[in-house]
ZABA-819366 format. One record per atom (N, C-alpha, C): x, y, z; atom name. Coordinates in steps of 0.02 Angstrom, whole numbers, plus 32768, in hexadecimal, padded with zeros to 4 digits. Atoms other than C-alpha are relative to their C-alpha. Layout:
<pases>
{pase {X,Y,Z},"CA"} ...
</pases>
This chain:
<pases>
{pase {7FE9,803F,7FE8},"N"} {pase {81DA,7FFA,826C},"CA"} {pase {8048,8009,8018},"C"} {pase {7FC9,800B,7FDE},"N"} {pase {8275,7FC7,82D5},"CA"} {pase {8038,8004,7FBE},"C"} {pase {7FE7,8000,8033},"N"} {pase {8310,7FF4,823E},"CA"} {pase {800C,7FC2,7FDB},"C"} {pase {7FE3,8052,8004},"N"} {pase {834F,7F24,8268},"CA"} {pase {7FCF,7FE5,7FDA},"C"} {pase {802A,8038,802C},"N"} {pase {829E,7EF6,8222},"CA"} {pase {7FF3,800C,7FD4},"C"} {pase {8025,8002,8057},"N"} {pase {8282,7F34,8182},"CA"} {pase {7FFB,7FD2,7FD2},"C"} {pase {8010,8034,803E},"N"} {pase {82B6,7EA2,812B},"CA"} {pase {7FDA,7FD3,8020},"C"} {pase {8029,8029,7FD3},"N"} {pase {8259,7E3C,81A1},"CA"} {pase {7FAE,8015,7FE2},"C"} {pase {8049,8004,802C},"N"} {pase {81AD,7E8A,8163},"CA"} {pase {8001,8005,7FAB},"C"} {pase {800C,801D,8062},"N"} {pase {81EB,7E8F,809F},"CA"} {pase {7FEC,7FCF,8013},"C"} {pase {7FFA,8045,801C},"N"} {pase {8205,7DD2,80AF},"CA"} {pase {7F9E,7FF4,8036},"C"} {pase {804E,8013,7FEA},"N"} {pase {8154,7DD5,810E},"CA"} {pase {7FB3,7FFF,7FDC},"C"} {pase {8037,7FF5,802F},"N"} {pase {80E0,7E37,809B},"CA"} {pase {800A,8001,7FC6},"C"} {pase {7FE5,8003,804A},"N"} {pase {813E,7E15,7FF7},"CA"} {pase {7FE0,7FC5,7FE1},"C"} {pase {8000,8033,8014},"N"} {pase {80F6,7D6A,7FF2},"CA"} {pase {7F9D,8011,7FDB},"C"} {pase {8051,8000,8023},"N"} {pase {8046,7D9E,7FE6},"CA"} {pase {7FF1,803E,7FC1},"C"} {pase {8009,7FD4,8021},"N"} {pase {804B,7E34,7F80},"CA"} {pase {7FDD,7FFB,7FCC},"C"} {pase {800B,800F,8045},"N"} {pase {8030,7DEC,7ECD},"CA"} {pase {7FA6,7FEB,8003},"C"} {pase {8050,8026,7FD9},"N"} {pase {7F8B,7D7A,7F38},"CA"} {pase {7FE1,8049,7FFA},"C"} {pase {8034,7FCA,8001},"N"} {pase {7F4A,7E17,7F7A},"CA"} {pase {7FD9,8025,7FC5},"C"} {pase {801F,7FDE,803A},"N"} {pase {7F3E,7E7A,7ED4},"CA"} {pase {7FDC,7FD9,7FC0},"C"} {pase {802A,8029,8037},"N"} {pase {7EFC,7DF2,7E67},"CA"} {pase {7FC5,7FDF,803A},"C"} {pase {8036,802B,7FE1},"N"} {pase {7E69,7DCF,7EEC},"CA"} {pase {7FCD,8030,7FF0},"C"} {pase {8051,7FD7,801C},"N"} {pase {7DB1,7E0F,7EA8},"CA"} {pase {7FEB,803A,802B},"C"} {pase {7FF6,7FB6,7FE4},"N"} {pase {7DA3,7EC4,7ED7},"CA"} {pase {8019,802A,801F},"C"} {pase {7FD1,7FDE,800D},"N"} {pase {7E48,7EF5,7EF3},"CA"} {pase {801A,8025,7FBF},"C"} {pase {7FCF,7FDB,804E},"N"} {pase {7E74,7F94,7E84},"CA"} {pase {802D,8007,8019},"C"} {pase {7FB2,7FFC,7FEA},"N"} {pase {7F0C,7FB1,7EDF},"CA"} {pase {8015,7FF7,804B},"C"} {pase {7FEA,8024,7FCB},"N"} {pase {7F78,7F6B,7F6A},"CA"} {pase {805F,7FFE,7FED},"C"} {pase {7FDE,8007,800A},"N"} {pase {8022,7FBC,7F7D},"CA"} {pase {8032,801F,8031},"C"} {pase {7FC9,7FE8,7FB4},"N"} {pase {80B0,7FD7,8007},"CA"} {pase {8042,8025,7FCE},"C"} {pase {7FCD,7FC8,801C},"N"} {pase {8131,805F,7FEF},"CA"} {pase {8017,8028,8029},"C"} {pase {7FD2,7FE5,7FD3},"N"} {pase {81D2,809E,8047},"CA"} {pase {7FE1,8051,800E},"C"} {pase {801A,7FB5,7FFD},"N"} {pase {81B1,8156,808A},"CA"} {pase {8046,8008,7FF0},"C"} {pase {7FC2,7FC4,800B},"N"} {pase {8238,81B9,803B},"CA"} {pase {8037,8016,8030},"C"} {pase {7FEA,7FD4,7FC6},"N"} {pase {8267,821D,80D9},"CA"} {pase {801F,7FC4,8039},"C"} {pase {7FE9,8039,7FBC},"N"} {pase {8274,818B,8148},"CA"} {pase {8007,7FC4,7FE7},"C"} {pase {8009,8044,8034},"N"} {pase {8298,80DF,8101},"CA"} {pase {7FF1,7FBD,8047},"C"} {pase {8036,801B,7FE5},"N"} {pase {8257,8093,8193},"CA"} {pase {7FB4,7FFD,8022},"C"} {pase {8062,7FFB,7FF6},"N"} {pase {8197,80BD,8183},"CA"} {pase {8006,7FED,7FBB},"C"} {pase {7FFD,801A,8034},"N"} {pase {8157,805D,8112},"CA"} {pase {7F9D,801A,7FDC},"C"} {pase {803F,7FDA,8004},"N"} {pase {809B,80A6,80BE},"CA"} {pase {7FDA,7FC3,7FD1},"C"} {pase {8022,8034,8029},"N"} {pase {8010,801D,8090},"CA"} {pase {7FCE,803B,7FE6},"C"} {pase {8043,7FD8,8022},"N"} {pase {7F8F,8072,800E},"CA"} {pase {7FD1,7FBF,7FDA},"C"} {pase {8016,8034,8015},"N"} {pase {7F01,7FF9,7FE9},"CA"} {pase {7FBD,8006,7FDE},"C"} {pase {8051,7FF2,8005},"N"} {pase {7E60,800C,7F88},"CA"} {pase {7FDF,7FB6,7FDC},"C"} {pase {801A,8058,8020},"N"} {pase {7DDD,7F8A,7F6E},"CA"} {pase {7FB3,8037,7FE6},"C"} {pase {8049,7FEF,8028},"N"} {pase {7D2D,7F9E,7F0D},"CA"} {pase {7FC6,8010,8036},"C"} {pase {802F,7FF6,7FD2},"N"} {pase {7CCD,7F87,7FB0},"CA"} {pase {801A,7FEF,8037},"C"} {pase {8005,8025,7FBD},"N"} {pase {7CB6,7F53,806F},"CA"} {pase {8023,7FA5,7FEB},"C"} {pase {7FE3,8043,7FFF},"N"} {pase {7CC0,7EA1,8038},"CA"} {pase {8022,7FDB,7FE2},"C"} {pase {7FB4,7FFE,801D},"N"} {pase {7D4B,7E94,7FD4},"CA"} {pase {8031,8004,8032},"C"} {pase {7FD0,7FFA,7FD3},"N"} {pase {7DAC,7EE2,805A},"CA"} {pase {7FFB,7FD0,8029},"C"} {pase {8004,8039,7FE5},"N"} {pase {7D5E,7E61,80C1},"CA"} {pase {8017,7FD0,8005},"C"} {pase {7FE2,8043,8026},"N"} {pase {7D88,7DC4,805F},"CA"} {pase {8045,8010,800F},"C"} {pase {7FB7,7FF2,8008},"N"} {pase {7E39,7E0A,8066},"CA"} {pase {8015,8001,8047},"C"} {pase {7FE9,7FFD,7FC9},"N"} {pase {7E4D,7E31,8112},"CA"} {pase {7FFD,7FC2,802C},"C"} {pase {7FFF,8055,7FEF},"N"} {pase {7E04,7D77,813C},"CA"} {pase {8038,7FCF,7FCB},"C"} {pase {7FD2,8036,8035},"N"} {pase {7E7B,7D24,80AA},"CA"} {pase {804C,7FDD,802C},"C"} {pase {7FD6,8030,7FD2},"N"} {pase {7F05,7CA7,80FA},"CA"} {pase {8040,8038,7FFE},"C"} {pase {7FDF,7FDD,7FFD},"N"} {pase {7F88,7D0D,80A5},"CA"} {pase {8003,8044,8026},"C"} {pase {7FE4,7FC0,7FCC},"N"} {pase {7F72,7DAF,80EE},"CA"} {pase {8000,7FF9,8043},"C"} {pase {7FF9,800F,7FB9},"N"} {pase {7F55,7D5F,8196},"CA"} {pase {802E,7FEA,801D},"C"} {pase {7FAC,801F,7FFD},"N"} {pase {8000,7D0A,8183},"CA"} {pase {8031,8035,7FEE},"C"} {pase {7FC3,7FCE,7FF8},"N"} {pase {8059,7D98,8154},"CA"} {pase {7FF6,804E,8038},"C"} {pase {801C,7FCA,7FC0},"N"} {pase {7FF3,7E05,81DF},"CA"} {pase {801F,7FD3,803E},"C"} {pase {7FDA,803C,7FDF},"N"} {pase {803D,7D6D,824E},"CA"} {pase {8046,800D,8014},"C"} {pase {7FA1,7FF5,801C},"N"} {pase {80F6,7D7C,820B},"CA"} {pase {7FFA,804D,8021},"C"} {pase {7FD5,7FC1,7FF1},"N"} {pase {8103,7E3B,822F},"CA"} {pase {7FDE,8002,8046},"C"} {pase {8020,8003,7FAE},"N"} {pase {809D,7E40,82CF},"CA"} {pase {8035,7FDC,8041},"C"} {pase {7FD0,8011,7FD8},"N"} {pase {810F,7DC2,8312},"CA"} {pase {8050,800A,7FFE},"C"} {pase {7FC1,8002,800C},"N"} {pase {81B6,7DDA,82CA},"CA"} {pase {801C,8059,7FDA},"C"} {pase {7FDE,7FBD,7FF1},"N"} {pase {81C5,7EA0,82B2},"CA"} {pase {7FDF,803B,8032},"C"} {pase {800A,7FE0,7FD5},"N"} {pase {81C9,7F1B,832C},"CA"} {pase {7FCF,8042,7FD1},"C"} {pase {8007,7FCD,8021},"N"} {pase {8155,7FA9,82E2},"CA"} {pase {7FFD,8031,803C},"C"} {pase {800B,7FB0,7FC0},"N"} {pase {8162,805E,834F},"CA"} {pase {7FC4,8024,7FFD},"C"} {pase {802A,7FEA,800F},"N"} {pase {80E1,80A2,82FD},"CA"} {pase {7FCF,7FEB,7FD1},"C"} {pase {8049,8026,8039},"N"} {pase {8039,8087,82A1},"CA"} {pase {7FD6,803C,8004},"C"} {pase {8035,7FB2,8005},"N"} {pase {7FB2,810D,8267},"CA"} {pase {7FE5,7FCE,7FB5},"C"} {pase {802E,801F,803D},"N"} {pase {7F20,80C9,81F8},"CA"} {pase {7FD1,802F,7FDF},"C"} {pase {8040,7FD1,800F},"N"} {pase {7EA2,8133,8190},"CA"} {pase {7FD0,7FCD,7FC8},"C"} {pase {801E,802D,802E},"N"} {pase {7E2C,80DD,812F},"CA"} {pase {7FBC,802E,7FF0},"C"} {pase {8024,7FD9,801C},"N"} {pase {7DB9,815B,80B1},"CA"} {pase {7FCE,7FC8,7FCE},"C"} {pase {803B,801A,8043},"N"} {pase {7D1B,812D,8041},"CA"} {pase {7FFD,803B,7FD2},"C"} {pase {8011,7FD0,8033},"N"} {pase {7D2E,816D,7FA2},"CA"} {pase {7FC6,8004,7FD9},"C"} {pase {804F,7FFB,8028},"N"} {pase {7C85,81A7,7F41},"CA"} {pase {8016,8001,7FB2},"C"} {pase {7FEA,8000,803F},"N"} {pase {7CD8,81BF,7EA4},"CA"} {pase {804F,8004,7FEA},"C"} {pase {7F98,8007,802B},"N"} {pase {7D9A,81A1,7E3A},"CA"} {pase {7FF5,802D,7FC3},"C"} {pase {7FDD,7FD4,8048},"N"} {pase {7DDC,8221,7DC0},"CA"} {pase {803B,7FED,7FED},"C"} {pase {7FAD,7FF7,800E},"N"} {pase {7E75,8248,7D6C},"CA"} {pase {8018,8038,803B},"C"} {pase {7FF5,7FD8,7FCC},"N"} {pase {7EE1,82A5,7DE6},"CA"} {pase {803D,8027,7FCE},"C"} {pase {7FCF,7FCE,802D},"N"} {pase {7F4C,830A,7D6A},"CA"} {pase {7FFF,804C,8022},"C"} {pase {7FF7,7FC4,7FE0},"N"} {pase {7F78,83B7,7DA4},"CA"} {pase {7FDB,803A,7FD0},"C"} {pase {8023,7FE3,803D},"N"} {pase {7F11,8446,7D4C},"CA"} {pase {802D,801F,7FC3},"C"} {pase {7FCE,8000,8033},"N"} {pase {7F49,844F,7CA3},"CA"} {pase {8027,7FE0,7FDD},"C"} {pase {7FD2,8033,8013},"N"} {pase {7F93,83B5,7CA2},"CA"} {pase {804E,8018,8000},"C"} {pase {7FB4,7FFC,7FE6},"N"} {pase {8041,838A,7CB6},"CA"} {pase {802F,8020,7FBD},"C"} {pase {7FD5,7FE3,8026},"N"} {pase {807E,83C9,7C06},"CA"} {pase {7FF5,8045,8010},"C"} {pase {7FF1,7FAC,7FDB},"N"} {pase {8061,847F,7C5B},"CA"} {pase {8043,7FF5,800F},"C"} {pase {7FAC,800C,7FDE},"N"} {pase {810B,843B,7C9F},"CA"} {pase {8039,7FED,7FE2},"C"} {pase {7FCE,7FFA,802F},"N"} {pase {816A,8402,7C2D},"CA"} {pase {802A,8037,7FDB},"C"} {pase {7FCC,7FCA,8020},"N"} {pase {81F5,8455,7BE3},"CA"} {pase {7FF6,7FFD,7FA5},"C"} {pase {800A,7FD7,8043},"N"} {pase {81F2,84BB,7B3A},"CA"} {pase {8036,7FD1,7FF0},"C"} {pase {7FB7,801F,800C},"N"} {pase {825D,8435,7ADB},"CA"} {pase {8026,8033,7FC2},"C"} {pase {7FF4,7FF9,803F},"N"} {pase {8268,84B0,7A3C},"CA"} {pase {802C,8036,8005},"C"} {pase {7FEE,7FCD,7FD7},"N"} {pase {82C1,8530,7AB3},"CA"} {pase {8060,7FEA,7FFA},"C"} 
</pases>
């Protein structure tokens, strides 16, 4: 997005946030600065099914805050991927993460 609008889409999609994730088959629904660039902003969203995502993508709120940034920030870029997952694990690294930890007795 344009640098001038960032606060322009906080104050856009901040309102629905709390809505989105408490609506029936949202497990998660969450926007987050990229590191590297602090103006790309990265939506990650998972729902239970098709019509979950559905319900959500028709809901007033996200159509009002799809509204708000559509009209009032410039975005440069956009890139969408949208995967079906068959199954959720743990995503721990092999070994788990106390492989990494430090020897405290050292």
């Amino acid at each position: 997005m344009h640098p001038d609008d960032r606060q322009k889409f906080v104050d856009a999609v901040l309102p629905h946030l709390s809505y989105t994730a408490a609506q029936p088959g949202c497990v998660f629904y969450v926007f987050a600065a990229d590191l590297l660039d602090p103006n790309v902003i990265h939506l990650s969203e998972g729902w239970e099914d098709q019509a979950a995502l559905d319900r959500h993508n028709s809901s007033e709120p996200f159509l009002k805050a799809l509204r708000d940034v559509t009209q009032n920030v410039r975005i440069l870029d956009r890139q969408g991927q949208k995967y079906e997952i068959a199954s959720q694990g743990a995503g721990d690294p092999p070994g788990g993460t106390e492989a990494f930890a430090s020897d405290s007795s050292s």
